[in-house]
N, C-alpha and C positions, 0 to 999 in steps of 0.2 A: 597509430593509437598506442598510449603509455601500457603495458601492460597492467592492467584492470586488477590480475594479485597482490601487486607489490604494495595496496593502499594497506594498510595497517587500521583493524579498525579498533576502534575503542572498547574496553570493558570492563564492569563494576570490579571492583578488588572483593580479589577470592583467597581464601586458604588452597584451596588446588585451581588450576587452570582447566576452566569448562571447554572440553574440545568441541563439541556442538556447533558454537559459533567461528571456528576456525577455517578459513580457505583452505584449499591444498598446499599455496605456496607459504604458509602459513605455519599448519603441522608439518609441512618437511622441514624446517625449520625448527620446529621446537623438535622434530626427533634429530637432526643433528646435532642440537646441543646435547641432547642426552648423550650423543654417540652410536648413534644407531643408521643404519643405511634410509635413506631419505623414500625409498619404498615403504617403509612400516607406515607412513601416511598413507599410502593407497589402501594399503589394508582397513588402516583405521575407521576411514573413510566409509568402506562399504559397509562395515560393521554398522558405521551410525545411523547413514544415512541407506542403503539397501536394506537393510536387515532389520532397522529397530533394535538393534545390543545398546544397553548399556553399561552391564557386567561385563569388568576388561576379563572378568576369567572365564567369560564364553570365547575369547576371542581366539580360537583355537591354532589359529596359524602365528601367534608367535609365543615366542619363548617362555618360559614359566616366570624364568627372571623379569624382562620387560612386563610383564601382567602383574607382578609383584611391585615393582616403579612403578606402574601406570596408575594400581590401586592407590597409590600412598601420595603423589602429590597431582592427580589429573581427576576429573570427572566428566561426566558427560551429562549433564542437568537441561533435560529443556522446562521451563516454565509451566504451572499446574494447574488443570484445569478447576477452576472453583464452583462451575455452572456448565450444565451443556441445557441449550432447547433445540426443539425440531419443528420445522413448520410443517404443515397440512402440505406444502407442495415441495418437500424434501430438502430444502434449506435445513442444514443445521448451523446453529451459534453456538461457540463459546465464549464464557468470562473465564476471562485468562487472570492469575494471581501474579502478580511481578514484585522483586523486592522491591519497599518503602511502601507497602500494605495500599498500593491501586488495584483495578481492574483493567485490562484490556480488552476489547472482542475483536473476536475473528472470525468471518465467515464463510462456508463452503456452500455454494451454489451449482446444483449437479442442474445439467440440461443434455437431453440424451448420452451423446456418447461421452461429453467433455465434462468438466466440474471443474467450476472458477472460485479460488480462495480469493476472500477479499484479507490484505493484510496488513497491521497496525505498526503503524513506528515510531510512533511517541504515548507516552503514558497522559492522553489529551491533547492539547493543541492551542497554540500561541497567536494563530492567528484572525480567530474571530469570524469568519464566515457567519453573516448576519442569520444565514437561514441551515445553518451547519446545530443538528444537535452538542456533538462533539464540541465544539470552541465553547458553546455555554458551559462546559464541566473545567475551562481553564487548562492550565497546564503545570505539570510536573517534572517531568525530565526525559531523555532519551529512552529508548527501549536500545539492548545491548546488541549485538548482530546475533546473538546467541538466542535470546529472543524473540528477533524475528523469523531468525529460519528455523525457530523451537516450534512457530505456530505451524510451519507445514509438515512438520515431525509430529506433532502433535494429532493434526487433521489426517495423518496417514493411519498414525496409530489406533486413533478413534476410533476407525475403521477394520479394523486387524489387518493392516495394507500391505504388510511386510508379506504374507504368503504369496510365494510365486502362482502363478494361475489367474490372480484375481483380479489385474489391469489396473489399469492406474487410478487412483485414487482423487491425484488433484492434477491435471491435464494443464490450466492453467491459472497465476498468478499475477493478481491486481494488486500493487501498493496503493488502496484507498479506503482502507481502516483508518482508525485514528493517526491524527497528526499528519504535519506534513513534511514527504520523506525527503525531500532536499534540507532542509534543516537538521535533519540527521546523517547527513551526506556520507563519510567514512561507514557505521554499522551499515546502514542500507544495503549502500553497492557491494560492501561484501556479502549480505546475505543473498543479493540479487546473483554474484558471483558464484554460490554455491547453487540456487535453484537452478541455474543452467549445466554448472559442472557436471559429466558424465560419471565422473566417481560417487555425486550426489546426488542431486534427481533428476537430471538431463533436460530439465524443460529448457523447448526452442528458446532463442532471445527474443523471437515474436512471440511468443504466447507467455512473457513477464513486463508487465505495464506498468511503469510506474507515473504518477498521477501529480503534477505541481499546480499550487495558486498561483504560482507567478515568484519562485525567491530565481533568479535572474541571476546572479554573479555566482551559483552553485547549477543552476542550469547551464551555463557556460560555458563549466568546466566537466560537466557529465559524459562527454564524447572522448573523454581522455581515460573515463574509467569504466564504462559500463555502454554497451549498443543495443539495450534492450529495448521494447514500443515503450513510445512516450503519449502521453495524453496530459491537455493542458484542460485544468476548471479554469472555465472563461465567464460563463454566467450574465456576461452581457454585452451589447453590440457597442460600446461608449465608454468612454473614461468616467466622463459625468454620473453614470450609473453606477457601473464597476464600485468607483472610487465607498460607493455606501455602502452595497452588498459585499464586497470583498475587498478589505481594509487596505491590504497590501500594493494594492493598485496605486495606492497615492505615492509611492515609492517606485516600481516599477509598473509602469502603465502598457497598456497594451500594444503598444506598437512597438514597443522595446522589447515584451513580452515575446510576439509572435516572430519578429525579429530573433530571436537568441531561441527559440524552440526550431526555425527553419535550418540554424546553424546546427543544431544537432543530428536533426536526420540529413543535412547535406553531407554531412560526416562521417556515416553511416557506409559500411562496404555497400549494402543493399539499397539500391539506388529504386527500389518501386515503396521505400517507407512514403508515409503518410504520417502526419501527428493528428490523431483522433482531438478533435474540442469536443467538452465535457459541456452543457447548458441544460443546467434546473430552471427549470420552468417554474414560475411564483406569478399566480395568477392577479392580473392586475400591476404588476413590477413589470412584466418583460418580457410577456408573451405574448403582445400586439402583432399584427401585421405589417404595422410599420416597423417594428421593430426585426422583423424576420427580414423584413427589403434591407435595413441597416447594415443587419447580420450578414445579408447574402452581400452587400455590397463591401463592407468588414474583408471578408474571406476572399474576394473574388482571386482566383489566379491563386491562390494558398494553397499548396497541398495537403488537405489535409481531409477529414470525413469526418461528420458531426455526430455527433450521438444525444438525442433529446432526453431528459429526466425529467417527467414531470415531477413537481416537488412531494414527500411523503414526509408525512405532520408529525409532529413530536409536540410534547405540553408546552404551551408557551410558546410556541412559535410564531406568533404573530402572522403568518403567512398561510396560505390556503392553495389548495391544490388546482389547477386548471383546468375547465371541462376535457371533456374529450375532444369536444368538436373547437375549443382553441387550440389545442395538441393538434389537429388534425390542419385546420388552418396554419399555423408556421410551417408546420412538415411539409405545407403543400408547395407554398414560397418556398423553400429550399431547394424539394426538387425540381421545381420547375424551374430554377436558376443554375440548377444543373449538377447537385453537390451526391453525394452518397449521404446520404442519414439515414437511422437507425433511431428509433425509438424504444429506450430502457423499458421494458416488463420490470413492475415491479413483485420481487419474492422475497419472501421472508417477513413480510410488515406484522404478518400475526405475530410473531417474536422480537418485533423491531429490529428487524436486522436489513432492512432497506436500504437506500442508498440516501447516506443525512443521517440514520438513526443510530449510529454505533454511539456508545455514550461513557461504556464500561464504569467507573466508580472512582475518581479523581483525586486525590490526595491534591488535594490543589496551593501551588504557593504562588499563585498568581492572583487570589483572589476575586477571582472578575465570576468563578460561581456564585460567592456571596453577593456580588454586584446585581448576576441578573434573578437571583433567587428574591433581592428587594426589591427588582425594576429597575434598576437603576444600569443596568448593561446595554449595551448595545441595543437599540429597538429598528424594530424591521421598517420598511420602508410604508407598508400598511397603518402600521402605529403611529406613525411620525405624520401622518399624514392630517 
């Protein structure tokens, strides 16, 4: 495997260089240019990411001089929060402010011992998912690596997570906020590279998942930079299907799909991975029982373990959610065909912070908000019918 530091990730031009979004091999690097022993990034490092500093002149183990440099051409800037909500079952949201005047959100999800951030990597989303809140707001541009590991910097601090004593904050990270992170390929993996880093917040590479529709020549190449859990939105047993609900399909179809996801975890040192398949359930779309035989017959011999969502409604969605007792029926085809499934709780919906609902506030230069705010966007499978 290529060493996963050496990718260089991309970021907005600054008067100082925001070390937040920086890997280790990264700031050792920028401290040899200054001239400085390539240790002063470990330090750096804990400062940002253990501690919560971002006053270089708390930084008490180096030099007054270097603290003096650091102030004058370096920062450590994570992104500001403009909104926080709290749900009734301890889900908090934030709206995140990013430059070029968008919103992002980001979610923390606590469930006993663990607490799963859901996390953003594009300011919207280029891809259209017919029953995706997020694609209806369009899209803007990348979010920076700085960014994205600003939201777990963010969700610690929220917290006051930096005091020792107090146990971890966020246990684990989901790339499935807005956008989608193979299209952001460079920032991502680096900030994925720093959520695992021991200098920053140690998360296992199982317990950091990032989440693809299907962009296939960037899933590829993902085993050359990152071994993190992978989960693929699949959302239907068919091409025929797919190709309406999730656009991307008609480009990379599902067999090339599942094909180029089993290359990544065969790649993997850890040979018990699995690739979790993602399926919103849209009642009346593709949550029949023949549809679940399809699915089971789809997957058969796949390694992988499914995870059911039933779908959670946003305005305009044209789609509706599935009783129980259809939920209950696919689930039951699954396991009886012999698969591991899981079925998504949903939390956070009193704040829209569900799985579909993230939406943040779009500077859109895609246009297609004004499309579907006429009608004239994408219409769900329901609509069209």
């Amino acid at each position: 495997m290529t060493a996963p530091q050496q990718l260089i990730a991309t970021a907005a031009p600054a008067a100082r260089v925001n070390l937040l979004g920086l890997t280790r091999v990264q700031l050792e690097a920028f401290f040899s240019d200054l001239g400085e022993k390539r240790f002063r990034a470990q330090q750096v490092m804990k400062w940002i990411h253990h501690r919560g500093v971002r006053d270089f002149a708390d930084m008490t183990d180096l030099s007054q001089s270097l603290r003096e440099t650091l102030r004058d051409i370096a920062e450590i800037t994570p992104p500001v929060i403009a909104e926080q909500q709290d749900s009734v079952d301890g889900t908090r949201k934030w709206a995140i402010a990013v430059e070029g005047g968008s919103l992002v959100e980001a979610v923390l999800i606590p469930e006993g011992d663990r607490a799963t951030l859901c996390v953003s990597s594009q300011v919207g989303c280029s891809l259209d998912c017919t029953f995706c809140s997020t694609g209806k707001q369009g899209f803007q541009r990348d979010l920076t690596a700085a960014e994205i590991i600003g939201q777990v910097w963010l969700a610690i601090n929220s917290y006051d997570g930096w005091q020792s004593g107090k146990g971890r904050v966020v246990t684990n990270v989901v790339m499935m906020g807005m956008g989608e992170p193979l299209l952001n390929f460079d920032n991502v993996v680096a900030a994925m590279n720093l959520m695992c880093d021991d200098l920053a917040y140690g998360l296992s590479k199982r317990k950091v998942t990032l989440s693809t529709s299907g962009v296939v020549p960037n899933l590829d190449r993902l085993a050359d930079w990152a071994d993190v859990s992978l989960a693929v939105s699949l959302h239907a047993p068919n091409d025929a299907l797919r190709d309406q609900i999730v656009p991307i399909n008609r480009k990379y179809p599902i067999a090339r799909l599942l094909q180029s996801a089993r290359a990544y975890i065969d790649a993997q040192p850890d040979k018990k991975r699995v690739v979790t398949i993602e399926y919103t359930l849209l009642a009346g779309v593709n949550d029949s029982v023949a549809q679940a035989e399809e699915l089971a017959a789809l997957l058969k011999d796949y390694p992988c373990k499914i995870n059911l969502i039933p779908f959670n409604d946003f305005p305009d969605s044209g789609y509706q959610r599935p009783s129980g007792n259809a939920v209950s029926r696919f689930w039951q085809v699954l396991i009886d065909a012999g698969f591991v499934v899981t079925v998504r709780t949903t939390r956070g919906d009193d704040i829209d912070a569900a799985c579909g609902q993230l939406v943040g506030e779009v500077v859109d230069r895609t246009r297609r908000s004004a499309r579907h705010r006429a009608g004239r966007g994408s219409q769900s499978l329901l609509q069209s019918d």
